[in-house]
C-alpha positions in Angstrom: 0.0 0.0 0.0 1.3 3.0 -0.9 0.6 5.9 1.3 -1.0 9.3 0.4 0.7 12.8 1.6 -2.0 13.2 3.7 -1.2 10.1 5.6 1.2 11.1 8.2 3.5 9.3 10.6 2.0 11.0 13.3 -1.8 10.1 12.4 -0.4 6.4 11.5 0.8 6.1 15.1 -2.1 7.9 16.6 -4.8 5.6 14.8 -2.4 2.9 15.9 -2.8 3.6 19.8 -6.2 3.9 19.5 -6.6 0.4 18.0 -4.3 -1.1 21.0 -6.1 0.8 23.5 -9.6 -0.3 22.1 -8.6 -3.6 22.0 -7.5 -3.4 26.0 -3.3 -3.3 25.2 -2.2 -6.6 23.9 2.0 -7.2 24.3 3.3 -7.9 21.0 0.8 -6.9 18.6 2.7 -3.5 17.7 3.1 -4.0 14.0 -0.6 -5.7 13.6 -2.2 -2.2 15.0 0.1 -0.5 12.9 -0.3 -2.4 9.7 -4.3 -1.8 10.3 -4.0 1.7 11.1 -2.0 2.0 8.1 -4.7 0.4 5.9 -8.1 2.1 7.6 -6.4 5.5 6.7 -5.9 4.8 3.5 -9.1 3.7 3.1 -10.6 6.8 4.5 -8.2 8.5 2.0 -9.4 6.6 -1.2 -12.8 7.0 -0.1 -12.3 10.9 0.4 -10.7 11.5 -2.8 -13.9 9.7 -4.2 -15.6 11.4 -2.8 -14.2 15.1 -3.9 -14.2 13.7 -7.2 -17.8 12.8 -7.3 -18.8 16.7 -6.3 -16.4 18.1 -9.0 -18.2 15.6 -11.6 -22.0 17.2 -10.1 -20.7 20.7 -9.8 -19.2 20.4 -13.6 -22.6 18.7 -14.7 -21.5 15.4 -15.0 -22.7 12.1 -13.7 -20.7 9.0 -13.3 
């Protein structure tokens, strides 16, 4: 997966505690949380980079 510029070290490690906290602090599950984090915020990316180009399509009077 490549990651977007919006994707930062910091949010990847924040997204990453909150995973490990939510799932009450596992030992030795670092890279897992990380690896997800990783991937939820890249989904959130694609799906907000769909999204913008959806209401550029409307606003431009075009459907997809």
């Amino acid at each position: 997966m490549t990651l977007t510029n919006d994707i930062t070290f910091e949010r990847i490690r924040e997204r990453a505690f909150e995973l490990w906290d939510r799932n009450h602090r596992p030992e030795g599950l670092d890279i897992r949380f990380w690896l997800l984090a990783e991937r939820e915020l890249g989904v959130e990316a694609a799906d907000g980079n769909g999204q913008a180009q959806e209401a550029d399509a409307r606003r431009d009077g075009r459907t997809s």
